[in-house]
C-alpha positions in Angstrom: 10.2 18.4 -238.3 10.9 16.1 -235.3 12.4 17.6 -232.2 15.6 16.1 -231.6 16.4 14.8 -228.6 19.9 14.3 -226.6 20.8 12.9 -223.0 21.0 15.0 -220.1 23.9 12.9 -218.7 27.3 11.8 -219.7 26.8 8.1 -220.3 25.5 7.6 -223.6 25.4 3.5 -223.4 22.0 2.3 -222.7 23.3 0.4 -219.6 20.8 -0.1 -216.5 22.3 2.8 -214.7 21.2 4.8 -217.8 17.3 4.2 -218.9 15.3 7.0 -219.7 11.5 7.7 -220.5 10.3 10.6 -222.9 8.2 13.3 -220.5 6.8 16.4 -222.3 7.0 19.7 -220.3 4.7 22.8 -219.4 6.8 24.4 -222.0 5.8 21.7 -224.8 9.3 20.1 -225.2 9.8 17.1 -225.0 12.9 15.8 -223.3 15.0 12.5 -221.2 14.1 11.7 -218.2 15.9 9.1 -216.6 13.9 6.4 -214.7 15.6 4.5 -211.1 16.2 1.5 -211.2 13.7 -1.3 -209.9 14.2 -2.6 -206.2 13.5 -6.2 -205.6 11.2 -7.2 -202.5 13.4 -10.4 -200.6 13.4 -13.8 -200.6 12.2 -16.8 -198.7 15.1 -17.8 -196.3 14.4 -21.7 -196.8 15.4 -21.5 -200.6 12.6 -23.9 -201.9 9.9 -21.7 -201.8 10.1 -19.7 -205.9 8.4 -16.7 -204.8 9.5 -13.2 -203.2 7.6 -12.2 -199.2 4.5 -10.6 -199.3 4.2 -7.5 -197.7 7.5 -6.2 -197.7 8.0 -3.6 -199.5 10.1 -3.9 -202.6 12.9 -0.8 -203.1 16.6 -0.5 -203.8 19.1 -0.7 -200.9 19.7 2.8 -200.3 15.5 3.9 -200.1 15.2 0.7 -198.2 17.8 1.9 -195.6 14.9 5.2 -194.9 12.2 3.5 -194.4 10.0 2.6 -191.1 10.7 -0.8 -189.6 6.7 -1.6 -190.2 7.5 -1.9 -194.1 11.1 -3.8 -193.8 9.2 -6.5 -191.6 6.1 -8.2 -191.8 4.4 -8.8 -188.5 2.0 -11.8 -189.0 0.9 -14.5 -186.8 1.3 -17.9 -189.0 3.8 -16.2 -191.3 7.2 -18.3 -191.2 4.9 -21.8 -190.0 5.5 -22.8 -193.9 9.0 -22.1 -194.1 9.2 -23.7 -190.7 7.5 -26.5 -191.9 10.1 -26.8 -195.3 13.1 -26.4 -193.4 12.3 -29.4 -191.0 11.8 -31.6 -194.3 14.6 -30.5 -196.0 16.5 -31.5 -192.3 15.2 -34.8 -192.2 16.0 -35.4 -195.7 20.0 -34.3 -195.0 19.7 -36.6 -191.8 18.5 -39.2 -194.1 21.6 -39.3 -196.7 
């Protein structure tokens, strides 16, 4: 027969706050674990560009907060020239209207 399984937690609702993953332990159960949720890396200040930075290191708010300032920042030489370059169209366009 199938061992049945039942959540560790209060919240039985399969929210966000709430997803689990099956893990097996040393003693051969198998039982809830429940996953964090996925951090976001941020986005492009000049709000054209689609993408998220490179380099930056993706986490929630709160793990984000521990980290060194070398992986909140990214320390290149020609690294905002594009969105230098966008922001100056997007200026001229405004100035045009």
């Amino acid at each position: 027969m199938v061992q049945r399984l039942t959540y560790r937690h209060r919240l039985f609702y399969n929210t966000t706050s709430s997803k689990t993953r099956l893990s097996q332990t040393p003693g051969n159960r198998i039982v809830y674990l429940y996953t964090k949720k996925v951090g976001k890396a941020p986005k492009s200040a000049c709000g054209m560009c689609p993408g998220r930075l490179q380099g930056v290191c993706a986490m929630r708010p709160k793990v984000l907060k521990r980290l060194s300032k070398t992986k909140k920042h990214v320390s290149r030489c020609a690294f905002l020239i594009e969105e230098q370059k966008i922001i100056t169209k997007v200026l001229k366009a405004q100035k045009a209207k």
